[in-house]
C-alpha positions, 0 to 999 in steps of 0.5 A: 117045540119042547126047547121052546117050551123050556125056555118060555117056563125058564124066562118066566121064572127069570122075570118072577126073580126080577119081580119078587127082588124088586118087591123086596127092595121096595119093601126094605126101603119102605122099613128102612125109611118109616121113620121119616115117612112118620115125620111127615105127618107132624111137619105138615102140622106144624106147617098149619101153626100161625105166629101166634100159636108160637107166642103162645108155646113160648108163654106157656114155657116162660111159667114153666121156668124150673120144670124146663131147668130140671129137665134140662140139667136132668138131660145133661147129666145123663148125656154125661153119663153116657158118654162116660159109660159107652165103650172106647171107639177103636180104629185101625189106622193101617194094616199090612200083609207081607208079600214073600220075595220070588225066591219063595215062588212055589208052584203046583209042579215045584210042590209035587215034585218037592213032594216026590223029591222027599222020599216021605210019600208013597205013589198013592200019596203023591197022585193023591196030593196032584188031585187035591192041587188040580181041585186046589183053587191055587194058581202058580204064584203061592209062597213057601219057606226055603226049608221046604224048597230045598233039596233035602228040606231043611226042617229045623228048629232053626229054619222055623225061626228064621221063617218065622222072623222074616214074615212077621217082621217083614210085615211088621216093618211095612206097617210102622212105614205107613203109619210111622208111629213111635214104637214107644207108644204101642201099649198092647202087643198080641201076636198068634200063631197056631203051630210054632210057639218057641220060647221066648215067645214070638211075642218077645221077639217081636219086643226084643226086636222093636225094643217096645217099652217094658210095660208093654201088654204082651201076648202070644196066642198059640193053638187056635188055627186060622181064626185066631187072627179075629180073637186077637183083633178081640182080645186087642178090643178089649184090652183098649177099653181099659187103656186110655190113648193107647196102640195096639199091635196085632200080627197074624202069622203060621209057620209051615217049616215044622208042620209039615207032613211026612206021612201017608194018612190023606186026612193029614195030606191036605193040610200040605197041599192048601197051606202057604207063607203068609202074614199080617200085621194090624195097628188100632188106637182108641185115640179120638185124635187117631180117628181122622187118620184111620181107615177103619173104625171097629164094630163088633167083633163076635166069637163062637166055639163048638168045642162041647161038642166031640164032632166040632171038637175032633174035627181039626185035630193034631196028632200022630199017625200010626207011623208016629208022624205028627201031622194035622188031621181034617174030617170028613165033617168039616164043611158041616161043622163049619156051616153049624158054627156059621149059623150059629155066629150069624144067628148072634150077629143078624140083629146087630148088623141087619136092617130091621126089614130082614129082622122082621122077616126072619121072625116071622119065618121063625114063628111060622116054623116053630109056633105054626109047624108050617112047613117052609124053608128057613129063612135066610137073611140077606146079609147084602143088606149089611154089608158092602164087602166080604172077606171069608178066610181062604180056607179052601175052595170047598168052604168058599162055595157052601158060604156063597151058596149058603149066603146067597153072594154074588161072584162079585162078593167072592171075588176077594177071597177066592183070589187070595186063594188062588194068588197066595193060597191059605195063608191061615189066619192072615189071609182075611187082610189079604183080601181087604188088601185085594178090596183096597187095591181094586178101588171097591173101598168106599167111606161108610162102606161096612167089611164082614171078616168071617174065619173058622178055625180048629176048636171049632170056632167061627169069629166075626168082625165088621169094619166100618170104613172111615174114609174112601181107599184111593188105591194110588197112594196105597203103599206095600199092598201086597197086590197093587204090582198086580191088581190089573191082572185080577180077577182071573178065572179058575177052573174046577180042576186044573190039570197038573202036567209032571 
């Protein structure tokens, strides 16, 4: 009896969310149309007029000649000025995401056994690195450098740049074959990588190896963790504003030859156990003509740094342990400075991008808590309202299920970056491509379509792009999509812990 009890009050709260999502939906419909619903009004008005109310209109502007001419140069010169005023648009004509031959396969047990095979870590260490695997997200597919797969590892200099040469201009590579631009006319070159920065720069290998033109806008961003890849579609953004007809390439990449971690101190082992090969390189032109051609078209791009304050600051952070091991060290805070950063990115992005049915909401919500001291939960907008596909860095499981908590998303949502993670594990500030490849690849991309990329990075900051797709993905003439050999076998489920046999 008690069951049946359980499920009546169950099924009713079941069709009082089905209810409530239906009102909701009438109620933006209703906002987002009102505009039209006024319309209706004056067209049944004018409806009302006869052939002579006309004529008379007409007269009436005939003994008007010179206000009508006024008005009419006065609009020209202002559409002129608007025009002239309003930003460059920027499109992305192509991207690419470099997809490591088989010999850089590293599964789970070769990652431990590496591990156990380096003589660096201690039995603790090593049981607690299989526990972070096992609760990893990752499958058995990730990719890794060969330093680290020999036997000893091979952490050079040396095998750093030969790394990092074969992910970038792998990627590199791939992009030029499908967009087949001059490399000649790329004006704007910004490449990031957080923790290997040689001299010459990456950026100057990737001149030296293309043979840019020498007054190419070259940059190399180093130091600013997963997110940089979205400060460098900005900084790239910004620089097209003020070069007319121009390319800008983007290459997102990391180097984990030098960055791997010896110690014992845990806070500094996951870094090795959640981080892989990846990269991407992106190509945006601010040439109208290029508009036809392009896939997408750039939106905004929003950053937010917490660096002010300590705790944000602390909470990735490079440093020695107290064996003098250099590694990078994650808090115990960083799912909270995270979600902080978040709210703080959406807060400053929900006008621009939601409908004006959830504005309406959230204000009055606001109001109510801050004018009226009611006691009511925040409100949270329903950013499905916005956006069609979301791509959220791949950072780890952990930060994966507070954002589809927090953002109240569908496994459908999520789908892309939690398998990024499990096909390529985090691939730092590249893998918001691999999951726009993994929408590509599956067909989702349709024309008007809008992307939100979000990615949080050591600062701590949290940056957001929105896309706009320009025309529909037809997944059979992608070429070099990192997923497209495999897309059918996607998605796959991936338990909470999956148990590592060594």
């Amino acid at each position: 009896m008690g069951f049946e009890k359980k499920d009546q009050i169950l099924g009713n709260n079941e069709s009082n969310s089905v209810k409530l999502k239906y009102v909701k939906l009438g109620y933006h419909y209703l906002i987002s149309n009102a505009m039209y619903l006024f319309l209706v009004p004056l067209i049944v008005a004018s409806a009302h007029l006869s052939v002579e109310d006309f004529v008379h209109l007409l007269n009436h502007l005939k003994l008007n000649l010179i206000s009508i001419t006024l008005c009419t140069v006065l609009t020209v010169f202002l559409a002129t000025l608007y025009f002239v005023a309003c930003p460059r648009q920027v499109y992305l004509l192509n991207f690419a995401c470099y997809k490591p031959p088989p010999a850089h396969l590293c599964s789970k047990e070769t990652f431990l056994e590496r591990s156990k095979q380096s003589g660096s870590f201690s039995q603790e260490s090593l049981e607690f690195q299989r526990k972070i695997m096992e609760r990893s997200g990752h499958g058995q597919k990730t990719y890794a450098p060969k330093s680290l797969l020999q036997v000893p590892a091979n952490l050079t200099f040396e095998e750093a740049k030969k790394e990092a040469e074969m992910i970038m201009f792998g990627a590199i590579d791939q992009l030029f074959a499908k967009t087949k631009v001059n490399v000649k006319d790329i004006g704007i070159l910004v490449v990031n990588c957080s923790l290997f920065n040689p001299t010459p720069s990456l950026s100057a290998m990737v001149v030296n190896r293309y043979k840019l033109r020498g007054n190419v806008l070259s940059y190399s961003l180093g130091g600013m963790g997963c997110s940089a890849g979205l400060i460098s579609i900005d900084l790239a953004k910004r620089l097209l504003q003020v070069q007319p007809n121009s390319y800008a390439l983007v290459v997102s990449m990391e180097s984990m030859t030098l960055n791997w971690y010896g110690g014992n101190n845990r806070s500094m082992l996951i870094t090795n156990c959640l981080f892989r090969l990846g990269a991407a390189a992106i190509l945006l032109s601010n040439r109208l003509s290029d508009r036809f051609r392009s896939k997408y078209q750039l939106i905004h791009t929003l950053r937010t740094h917490k660096g002010a304050d300590d705790k944000c600051y602390d909470c990735v952070f490079q440093k020695e342990d107290t064996d003098k091991k250099l590694g990078i060290a994650l808090s115990k805070h960083l799912l909270s400075v995270a979600g902080e950063a978040l709210k703080t990115n959406i807060t400053t992005l929900g006008p621009l991008v939601l409908p004006l049915s959830e504005q309406i909401l959230f204000f009055v919500n606001f109001v109510a808590r801050k004018a009226f001291k009611m006691q009511i939960k925040q409100y949270v907008p329903d950013f499905k309202l916005a956006f069609e596909h979301f791509c959220i860095h791949a950072g780890g499981r952990g930060v994966l299920d507070e954002l589809e908590k927090n953002l109240g998303l569908s496994k459908w949502h999520m789908e892309p970056s939690r398998m990024t993670l499990y096909r390529f594990g985090n691939t730092s500030s590249s893998s918001l491509w691999y999951e726009l490849a993994y929408c590509e690849a599956k067909g989702r991309i349709k024309r008007g379509d809008r992307a939100w990329q979000i990615a949080f990075g050591s600062g701590f900051k949290c940056n957001s792009a929105v896309w706009r797709a320009l025309r529909t993905i037809d997944p059979a003439k992608e070429k070099h999509n990192p997923w497209m050999e495999e897309i059918d076998e996607f998605p796959v489920d991936v338990p909470e812990v999956a148990s590592i046999v060594t």
